[in-house]
Residue frames relative to the residue before (quaternion, step in Angstrom):
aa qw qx qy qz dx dy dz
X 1.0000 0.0000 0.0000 0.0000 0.00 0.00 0.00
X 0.3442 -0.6335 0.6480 0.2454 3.47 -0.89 1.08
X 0.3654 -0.6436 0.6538 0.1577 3.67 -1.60 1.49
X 0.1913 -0.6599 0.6454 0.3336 3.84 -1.36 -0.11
X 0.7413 -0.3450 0.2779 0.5042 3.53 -1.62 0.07
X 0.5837 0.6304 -0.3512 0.3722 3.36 0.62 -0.29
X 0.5937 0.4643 -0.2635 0.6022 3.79 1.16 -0.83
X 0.7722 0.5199 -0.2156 0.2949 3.33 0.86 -1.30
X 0.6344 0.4703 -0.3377 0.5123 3.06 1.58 -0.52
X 0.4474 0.5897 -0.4728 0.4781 3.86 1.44 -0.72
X 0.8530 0.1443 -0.3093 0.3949 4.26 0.00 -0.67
X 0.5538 0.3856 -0.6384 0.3703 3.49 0.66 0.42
X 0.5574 0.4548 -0.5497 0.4246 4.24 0.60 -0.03
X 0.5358 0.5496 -0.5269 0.3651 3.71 0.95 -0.66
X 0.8314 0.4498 -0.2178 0.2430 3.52 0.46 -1.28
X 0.3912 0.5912 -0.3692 0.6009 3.35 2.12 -0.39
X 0.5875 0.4694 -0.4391 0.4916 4.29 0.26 -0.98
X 0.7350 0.5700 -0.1701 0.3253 3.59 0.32 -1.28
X 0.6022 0.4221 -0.0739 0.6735 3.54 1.46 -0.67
X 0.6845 0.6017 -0.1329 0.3895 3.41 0.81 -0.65
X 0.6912 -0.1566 0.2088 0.6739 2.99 1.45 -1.58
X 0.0831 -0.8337 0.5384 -0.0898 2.91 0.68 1.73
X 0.4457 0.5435 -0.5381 0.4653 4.16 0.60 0.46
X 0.7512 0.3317 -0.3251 0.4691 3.57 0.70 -0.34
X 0.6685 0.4318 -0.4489 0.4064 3.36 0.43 -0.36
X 0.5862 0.4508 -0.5538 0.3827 4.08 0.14 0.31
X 0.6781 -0.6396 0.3405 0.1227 3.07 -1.33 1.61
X 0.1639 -0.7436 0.6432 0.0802 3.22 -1.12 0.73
X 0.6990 -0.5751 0.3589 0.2277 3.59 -0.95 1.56
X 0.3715 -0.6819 0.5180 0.3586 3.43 -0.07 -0.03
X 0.5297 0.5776 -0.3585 0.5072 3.79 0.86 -0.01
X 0.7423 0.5131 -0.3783 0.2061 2.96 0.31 -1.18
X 0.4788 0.5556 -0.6213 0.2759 3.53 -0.82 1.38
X 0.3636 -0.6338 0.6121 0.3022 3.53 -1.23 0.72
X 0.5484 -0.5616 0.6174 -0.0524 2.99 -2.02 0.37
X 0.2931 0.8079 -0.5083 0.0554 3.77 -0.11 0.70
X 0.6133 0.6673 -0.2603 0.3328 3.35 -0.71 0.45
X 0.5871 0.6930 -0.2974 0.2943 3.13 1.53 -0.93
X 0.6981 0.4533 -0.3999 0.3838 3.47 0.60 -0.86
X 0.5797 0.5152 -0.5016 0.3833 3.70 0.19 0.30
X 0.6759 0.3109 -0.3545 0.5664 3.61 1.09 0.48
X 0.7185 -0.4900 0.2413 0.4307 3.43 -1.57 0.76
X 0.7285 -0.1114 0.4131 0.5349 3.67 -1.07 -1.12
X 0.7718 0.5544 -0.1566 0.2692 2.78 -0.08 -2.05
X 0.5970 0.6602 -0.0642 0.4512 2.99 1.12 -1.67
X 0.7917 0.4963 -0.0291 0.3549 2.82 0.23 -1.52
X 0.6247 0.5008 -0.1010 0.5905 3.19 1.34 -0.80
X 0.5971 0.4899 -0.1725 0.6113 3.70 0.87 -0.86
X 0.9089 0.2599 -0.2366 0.2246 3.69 0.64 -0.43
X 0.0663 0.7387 -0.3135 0.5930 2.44 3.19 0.43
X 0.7592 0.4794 -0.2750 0.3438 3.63 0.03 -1.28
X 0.6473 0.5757 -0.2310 0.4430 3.19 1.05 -1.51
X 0.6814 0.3435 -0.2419 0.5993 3.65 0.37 -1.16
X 0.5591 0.5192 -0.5081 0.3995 3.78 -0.11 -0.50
X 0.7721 0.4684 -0.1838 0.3881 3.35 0.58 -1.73
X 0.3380 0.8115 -0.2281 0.4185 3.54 1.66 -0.67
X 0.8836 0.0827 0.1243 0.4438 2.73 -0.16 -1.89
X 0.4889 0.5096 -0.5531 0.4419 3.28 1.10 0.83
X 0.6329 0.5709 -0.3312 0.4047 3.24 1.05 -1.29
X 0.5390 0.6264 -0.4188 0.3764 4.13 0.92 -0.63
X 0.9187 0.2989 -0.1097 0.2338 2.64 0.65 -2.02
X 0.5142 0.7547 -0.2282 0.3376 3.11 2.30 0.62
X 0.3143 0.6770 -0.1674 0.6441 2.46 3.06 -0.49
X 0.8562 0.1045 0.0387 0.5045 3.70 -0.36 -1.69
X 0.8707 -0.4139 0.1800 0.1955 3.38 0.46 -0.06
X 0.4097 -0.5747 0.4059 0.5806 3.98 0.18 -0.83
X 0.3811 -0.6172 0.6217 0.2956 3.42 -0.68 0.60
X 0.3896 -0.7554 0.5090 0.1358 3.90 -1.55 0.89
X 0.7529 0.0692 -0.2443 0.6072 2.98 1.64 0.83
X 0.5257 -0.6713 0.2611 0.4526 3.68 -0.89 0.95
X 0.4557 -0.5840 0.5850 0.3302 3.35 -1.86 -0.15
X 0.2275 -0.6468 0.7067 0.1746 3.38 -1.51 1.02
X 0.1529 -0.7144 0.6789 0.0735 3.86 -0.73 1.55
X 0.5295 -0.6413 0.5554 -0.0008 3.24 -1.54 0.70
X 0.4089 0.7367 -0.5385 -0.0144 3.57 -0.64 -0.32
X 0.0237 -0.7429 0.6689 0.0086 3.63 -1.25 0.71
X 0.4791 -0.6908 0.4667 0.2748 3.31 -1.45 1.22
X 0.0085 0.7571 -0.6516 0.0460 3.77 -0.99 0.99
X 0.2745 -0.7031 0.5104 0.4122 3.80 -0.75 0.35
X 0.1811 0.7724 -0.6054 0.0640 3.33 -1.14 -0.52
X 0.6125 -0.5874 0.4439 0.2876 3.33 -1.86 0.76
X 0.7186 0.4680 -0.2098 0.4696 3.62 1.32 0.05
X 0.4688 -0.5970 0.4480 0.4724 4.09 -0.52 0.04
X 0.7373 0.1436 -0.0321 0.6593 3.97 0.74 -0.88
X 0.0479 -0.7915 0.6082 0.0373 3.22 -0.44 1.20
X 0.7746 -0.0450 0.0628 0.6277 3.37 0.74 -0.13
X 0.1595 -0.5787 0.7944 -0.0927 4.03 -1.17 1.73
X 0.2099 0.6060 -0.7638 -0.0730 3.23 -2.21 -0.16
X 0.4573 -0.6448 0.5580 0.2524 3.78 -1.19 0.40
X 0.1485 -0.7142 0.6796 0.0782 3.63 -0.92 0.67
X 0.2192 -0.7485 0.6237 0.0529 3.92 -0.62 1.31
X 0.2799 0.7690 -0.5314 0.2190 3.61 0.47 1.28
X 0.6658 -0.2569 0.0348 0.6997 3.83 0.76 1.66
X 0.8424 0.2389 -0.1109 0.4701 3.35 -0.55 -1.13
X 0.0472 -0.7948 0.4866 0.3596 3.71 0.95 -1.42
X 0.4219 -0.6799 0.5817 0.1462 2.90 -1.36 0.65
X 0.3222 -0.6215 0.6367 0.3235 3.88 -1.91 -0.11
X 0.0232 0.7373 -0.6492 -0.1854 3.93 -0.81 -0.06
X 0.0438 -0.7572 0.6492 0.0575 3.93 -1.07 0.93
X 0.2366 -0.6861 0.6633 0.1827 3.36 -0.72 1.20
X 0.1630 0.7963 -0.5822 -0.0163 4.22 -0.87 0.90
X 0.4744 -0.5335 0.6084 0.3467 3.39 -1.62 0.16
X 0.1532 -0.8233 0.5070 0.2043 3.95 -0.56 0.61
X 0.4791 0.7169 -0.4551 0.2222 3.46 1.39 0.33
X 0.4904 0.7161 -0.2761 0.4128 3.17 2.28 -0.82
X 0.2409 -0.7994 0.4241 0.3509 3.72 -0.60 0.63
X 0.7643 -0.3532 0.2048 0.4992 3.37 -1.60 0.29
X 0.6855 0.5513 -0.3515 0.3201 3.54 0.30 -0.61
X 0.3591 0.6643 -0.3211 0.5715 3.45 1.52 -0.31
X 0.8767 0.3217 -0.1632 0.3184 2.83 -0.45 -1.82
X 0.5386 0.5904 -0.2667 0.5387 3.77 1.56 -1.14
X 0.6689 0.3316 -0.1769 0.6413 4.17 0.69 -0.31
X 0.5589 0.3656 -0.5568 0.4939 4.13 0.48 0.40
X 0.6115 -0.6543 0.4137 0.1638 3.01 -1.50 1.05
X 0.5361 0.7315 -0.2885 0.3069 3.44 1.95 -1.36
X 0.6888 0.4931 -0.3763 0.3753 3.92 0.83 -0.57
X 0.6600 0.5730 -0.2937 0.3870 3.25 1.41 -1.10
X 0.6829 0.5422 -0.3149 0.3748 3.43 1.32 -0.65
X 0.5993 0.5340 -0.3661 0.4708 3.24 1.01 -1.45
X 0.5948 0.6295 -0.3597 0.3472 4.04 0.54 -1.05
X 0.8638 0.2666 -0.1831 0.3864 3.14 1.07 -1.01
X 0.2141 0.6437 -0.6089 0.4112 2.98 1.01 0.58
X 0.8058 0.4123 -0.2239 0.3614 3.57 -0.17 -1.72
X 0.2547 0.5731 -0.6106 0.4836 3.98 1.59 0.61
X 0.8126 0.1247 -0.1408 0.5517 4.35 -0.23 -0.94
X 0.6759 -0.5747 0.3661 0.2808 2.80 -1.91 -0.03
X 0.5007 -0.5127 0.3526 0.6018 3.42 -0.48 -0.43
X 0.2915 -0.7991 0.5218 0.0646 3.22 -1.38 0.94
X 0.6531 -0.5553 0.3566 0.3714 3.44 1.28 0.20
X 0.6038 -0.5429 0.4989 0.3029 4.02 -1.04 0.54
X 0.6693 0.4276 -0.4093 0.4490 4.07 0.94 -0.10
X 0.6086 0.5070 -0.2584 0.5530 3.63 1.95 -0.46
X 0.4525 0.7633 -0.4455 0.1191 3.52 0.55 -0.22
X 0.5958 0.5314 -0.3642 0.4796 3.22 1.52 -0.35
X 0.5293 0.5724 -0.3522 0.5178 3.50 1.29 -1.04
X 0.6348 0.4325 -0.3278 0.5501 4.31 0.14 -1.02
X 0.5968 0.7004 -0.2676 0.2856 3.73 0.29 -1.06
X 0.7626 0.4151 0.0916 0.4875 2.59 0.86 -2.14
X 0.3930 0.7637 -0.1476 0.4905 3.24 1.60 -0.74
X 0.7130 0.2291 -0.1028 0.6547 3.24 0.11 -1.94
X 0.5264 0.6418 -0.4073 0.3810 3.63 -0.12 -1.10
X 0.8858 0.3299 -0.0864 0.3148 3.43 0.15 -1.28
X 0.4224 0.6116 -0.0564 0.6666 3.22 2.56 -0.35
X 0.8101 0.3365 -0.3255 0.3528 3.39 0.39 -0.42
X 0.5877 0.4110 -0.3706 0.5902 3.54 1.81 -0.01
X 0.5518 0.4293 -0.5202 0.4905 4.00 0.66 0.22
X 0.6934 0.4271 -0.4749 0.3337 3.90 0.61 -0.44
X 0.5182 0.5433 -0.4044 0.5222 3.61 1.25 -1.00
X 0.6077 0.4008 -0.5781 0.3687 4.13 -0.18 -0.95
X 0.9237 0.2860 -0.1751 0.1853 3.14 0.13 -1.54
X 0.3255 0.5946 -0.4602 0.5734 3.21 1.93 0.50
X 0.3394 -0.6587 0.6242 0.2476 4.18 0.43 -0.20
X 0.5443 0.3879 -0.6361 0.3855 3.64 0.42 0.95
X 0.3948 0.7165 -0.5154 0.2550 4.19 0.17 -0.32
X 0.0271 -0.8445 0.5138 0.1489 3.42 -0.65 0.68
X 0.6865 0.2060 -0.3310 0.6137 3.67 -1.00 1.22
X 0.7824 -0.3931 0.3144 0.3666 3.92 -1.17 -0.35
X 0.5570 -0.5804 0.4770 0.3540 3.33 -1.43 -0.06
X 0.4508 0.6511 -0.3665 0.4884 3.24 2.01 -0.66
X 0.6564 0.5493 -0.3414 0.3884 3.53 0.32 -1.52
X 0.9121 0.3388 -0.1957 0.1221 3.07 0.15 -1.39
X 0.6058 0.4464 -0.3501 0.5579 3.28 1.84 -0.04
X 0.3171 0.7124 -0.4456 0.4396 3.35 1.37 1.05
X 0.6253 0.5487 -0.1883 0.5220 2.95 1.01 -1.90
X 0.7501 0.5848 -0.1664 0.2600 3.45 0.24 -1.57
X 0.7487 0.2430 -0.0250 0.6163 3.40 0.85 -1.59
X 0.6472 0.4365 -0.4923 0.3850 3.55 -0.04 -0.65
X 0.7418 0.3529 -0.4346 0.3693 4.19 0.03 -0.27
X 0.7965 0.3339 -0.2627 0.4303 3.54 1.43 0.49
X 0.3670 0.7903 -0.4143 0.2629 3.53 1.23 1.24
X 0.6915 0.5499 -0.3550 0.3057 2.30 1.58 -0.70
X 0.3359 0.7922 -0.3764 0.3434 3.79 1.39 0.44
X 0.6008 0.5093 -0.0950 0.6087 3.37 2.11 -1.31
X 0.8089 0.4938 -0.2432 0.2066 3.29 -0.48 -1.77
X 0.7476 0.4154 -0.0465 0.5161 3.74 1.60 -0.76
X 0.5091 0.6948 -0.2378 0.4490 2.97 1.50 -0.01
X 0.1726 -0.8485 0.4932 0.0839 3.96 -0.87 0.73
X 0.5012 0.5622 -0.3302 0.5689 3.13 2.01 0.32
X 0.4901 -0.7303 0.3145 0.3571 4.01 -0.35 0.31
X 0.8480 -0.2927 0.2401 0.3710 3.40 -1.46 0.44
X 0.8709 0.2620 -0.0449 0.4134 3.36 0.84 -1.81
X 0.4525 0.5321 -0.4487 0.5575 3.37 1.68 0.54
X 0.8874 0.2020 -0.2627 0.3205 3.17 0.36 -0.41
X 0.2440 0.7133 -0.5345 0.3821 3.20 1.59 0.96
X 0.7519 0.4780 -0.1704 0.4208 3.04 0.73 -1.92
X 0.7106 0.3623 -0.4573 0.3933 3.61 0.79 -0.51
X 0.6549 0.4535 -0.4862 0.3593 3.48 0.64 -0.12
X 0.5608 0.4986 -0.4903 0.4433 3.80 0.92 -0.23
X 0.5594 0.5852 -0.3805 0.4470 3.86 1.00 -0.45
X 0.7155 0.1183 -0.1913 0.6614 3.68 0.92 -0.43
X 0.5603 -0.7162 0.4022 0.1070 3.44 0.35 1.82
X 0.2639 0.5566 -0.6327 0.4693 3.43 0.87 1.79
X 0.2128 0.7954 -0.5669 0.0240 3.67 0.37 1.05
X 0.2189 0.6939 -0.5665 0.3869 3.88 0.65 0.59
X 0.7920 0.3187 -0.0187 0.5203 2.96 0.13 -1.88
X 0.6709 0.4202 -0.3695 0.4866 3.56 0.65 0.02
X 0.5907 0.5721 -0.2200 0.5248 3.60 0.75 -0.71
X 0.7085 0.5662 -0.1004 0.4092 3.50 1.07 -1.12
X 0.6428 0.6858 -0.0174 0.3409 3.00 1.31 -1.35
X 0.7192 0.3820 0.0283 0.5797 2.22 1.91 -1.82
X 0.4482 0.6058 -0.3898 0.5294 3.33 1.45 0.31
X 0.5931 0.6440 -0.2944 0.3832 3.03 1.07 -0.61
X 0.3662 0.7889 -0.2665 0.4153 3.29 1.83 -0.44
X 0.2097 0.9629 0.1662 -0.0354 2.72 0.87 -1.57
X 0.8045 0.1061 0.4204 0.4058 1.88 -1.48 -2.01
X 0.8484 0.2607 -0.2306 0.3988 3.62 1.13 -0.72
X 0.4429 0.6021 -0.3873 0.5397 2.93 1.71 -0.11
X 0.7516 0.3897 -0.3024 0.4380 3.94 0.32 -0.26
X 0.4701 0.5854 -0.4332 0.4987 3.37 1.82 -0.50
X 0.6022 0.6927 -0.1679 0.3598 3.52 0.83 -1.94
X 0.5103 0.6912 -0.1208 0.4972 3.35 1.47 -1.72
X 0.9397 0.1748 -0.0427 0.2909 3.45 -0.23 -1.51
X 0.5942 0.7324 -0.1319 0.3052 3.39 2.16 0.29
X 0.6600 0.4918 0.1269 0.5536 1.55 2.01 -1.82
X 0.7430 0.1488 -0.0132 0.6525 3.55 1.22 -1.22
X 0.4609 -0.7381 0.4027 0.2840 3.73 0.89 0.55
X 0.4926 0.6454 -0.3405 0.4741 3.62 1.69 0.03
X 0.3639 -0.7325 0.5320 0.2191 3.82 -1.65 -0.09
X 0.6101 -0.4640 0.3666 0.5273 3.61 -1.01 0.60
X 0.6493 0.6001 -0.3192 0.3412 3.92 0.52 -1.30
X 0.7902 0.3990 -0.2025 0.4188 3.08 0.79 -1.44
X 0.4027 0.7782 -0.2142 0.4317 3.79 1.68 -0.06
X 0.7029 0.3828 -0.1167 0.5880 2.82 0.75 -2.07
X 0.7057 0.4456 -0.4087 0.3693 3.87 0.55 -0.52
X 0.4158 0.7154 -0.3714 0.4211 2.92 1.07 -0.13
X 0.7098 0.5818 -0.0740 0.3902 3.02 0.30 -1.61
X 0.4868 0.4874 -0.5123 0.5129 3.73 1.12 -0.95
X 0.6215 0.5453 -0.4820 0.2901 3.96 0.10 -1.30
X 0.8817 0.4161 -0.0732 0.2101 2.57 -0.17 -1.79
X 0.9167 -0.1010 0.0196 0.3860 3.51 0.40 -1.16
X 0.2945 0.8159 -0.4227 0.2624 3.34 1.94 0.39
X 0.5857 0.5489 -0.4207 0.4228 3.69 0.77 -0.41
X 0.7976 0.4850 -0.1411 0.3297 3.21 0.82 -1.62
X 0.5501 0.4799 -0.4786 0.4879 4.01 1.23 -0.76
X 0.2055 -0.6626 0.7151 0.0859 3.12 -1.92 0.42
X 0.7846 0.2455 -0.0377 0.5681 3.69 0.73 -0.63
X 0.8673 -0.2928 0.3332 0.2259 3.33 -1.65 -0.54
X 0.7080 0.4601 -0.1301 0.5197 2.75 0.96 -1.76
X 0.7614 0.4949 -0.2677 0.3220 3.90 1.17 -1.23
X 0.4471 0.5960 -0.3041 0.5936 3.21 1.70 -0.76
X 0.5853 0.4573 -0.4553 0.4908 4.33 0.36 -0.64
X 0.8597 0.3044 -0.2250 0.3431 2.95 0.05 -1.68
X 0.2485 0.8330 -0.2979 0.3946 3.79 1.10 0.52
X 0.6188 0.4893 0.1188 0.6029 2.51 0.29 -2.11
X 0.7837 0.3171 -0.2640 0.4642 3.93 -0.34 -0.83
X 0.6817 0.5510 -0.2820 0.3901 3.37 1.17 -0.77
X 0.5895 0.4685 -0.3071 0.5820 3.52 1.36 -0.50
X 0.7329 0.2402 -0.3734 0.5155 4.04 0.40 -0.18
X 0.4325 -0.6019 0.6086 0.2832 3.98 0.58 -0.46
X 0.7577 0.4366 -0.2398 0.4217 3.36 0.59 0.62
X 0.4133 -0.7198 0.4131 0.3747 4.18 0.49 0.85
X 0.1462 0.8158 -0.5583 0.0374 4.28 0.94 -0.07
X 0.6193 0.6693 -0.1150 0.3941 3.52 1.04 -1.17
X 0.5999 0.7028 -0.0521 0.3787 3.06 1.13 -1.88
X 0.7435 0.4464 0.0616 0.4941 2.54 0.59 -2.46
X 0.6326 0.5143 -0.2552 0.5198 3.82 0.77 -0.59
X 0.7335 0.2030 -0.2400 0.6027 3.48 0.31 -0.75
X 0.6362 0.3898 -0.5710 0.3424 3.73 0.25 0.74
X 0.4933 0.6150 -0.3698 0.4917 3.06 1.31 -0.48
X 0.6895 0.5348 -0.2366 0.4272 3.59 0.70 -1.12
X 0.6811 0.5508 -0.0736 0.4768 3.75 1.70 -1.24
X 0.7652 0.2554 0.1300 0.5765 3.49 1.16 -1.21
X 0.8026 0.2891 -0.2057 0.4795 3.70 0.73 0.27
X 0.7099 -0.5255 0.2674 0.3852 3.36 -0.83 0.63
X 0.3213 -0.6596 0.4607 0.4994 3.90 -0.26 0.13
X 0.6540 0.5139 -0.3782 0.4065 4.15 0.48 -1.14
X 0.6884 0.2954 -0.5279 0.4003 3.72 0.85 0.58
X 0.5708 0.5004 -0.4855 0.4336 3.86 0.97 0.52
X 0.7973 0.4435 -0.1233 0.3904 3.50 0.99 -1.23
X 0.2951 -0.8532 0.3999 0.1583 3.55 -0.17 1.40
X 0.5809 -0.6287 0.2848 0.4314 3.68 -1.04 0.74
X 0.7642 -0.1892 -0.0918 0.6098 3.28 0.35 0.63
X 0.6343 -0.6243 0.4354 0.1352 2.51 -2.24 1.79
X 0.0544 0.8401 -0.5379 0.0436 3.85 -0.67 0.96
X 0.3692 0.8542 -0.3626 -0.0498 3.31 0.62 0.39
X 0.3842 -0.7969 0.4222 0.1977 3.92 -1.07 1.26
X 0.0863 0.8381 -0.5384 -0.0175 3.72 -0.33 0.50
């Protein structure tokens, strides 16, 4: 694939990060995460859910990248009609993953739930704080069906599924004269997080459109980037933007989340959500 100046400027900033802050750029094993939790399930069990996360968190970090510092996974035994009824990420220095699961479900279940791929990606950015939650959300949300495609477990398209996903919640956006990220957050405040979570996927979606036109490059292949270069160093919003812009030479990022911050949402979000890939 021929790159444009736009790729080209993304690896000469890769190689300036690298030189720069050469403590981050030494590799991290693709293994490298601990495991807690296990002994409260049989052998069997126990072993089967080693696999599961192993298989996890390769598949992420074959998507977004190596993470620059390990993961501490979780797991606790919960029944339920589902393998992961319920994960969340705890940002405690390093951060952690926690996965409430049912182990009666087999591995194949668990290897085709969406819940590992999301929680994983979160821990691609930093934490961004309770005014970003729609922006993380949307993030993971929008990440966990690019790790399954390219893990070969997804079923039907990448097209389909942010079809399915977003289109029964634009209309929350597309009509609207208040902005994108007010009314992400107010709908995650009255725990409509579908549509909030969605919304913010919608993010995205144009940033990766924006991504491949413009710099002939993907959101995935970006964000892996990033592990190199400056994932150790962003704390906030603003550092994680200007990141990101810094690897293409070009404010794309910037410009998106003002748009997302300071404009109306029904001039980003189209009357209905089609999307061809």
């Amino acid at each position: 694939m021929t790159y444009s100046t736009g790729f080209r400027w993304l690896y000469l900033n890769f190689i300036i990060c690298c030189w720069v802050f050469p403590t981050q750029s030494i590799a991290v094993t693709e293994n490298q995460f601990s495991v807690h939790g296990l002994s409260a399930f049989e052998e069997k069990q126990s072993a089967m859910l080693q696999t599961w996360l192993t298989r996890g968190v390769n598949s992420t970090r074959a998507t977004l990248g190596i993470y620059p510092t390990p993961l501490a996974l979780h797991v606790y035994p919960k029944k339920s009609n589902q393998p992961v009824p319920w994960a969340h990420t705890v940002r405690d220095g390093k951060g952690s993953v926690h996965f409430y699961v049912d182990s009666r479900f087999k591995l194949y279940k668990f290897i085709n739930d969406w819940t590992i791929y999301h929680e994983l990606a979160h821990m691609a950015l930093p934490y961004l704080g309770r005014q970003y939650r729609w922006f993380s959300e949307g993030f993971a949300s929008y990440m966990q069906y690019q790790i399954m495609f390219q893990a070969g477990i997804l079923k039907g398209t990448l097209a389909e599924r942010y079809q399915g996903k977003i289109a029964p919640h634009i209309r929350w956006f597309n009509k609207s004269k208040h902005t994108a990220a007010s009314i992400a957050n107010r709908l995650m405040d009255k725990r409509q997080y579908p549509a909030a979570y969605w919304g913010g996927a919608y993010f995205f979606v144009l940033a990766d459109k924006q991504l491949q036109q413009k710099h002939k490059i993907n959101l995935t292949d970006l964000i892996s980037h990033y592990q190199d270069c400056c994932r150790e160093q962003d704390d906030n919003i603003q550092e994680l933007v200007n990141s990101l812009d810094g690897l293409i030479g070009e404010p794309l990022f910037a410009t998106l989340l003002h748009q997302y911050e300071q404009e109306p949402a029904k001039t980003l979000y189209p009357e209905t959500y089609i999307q061809n890939q």
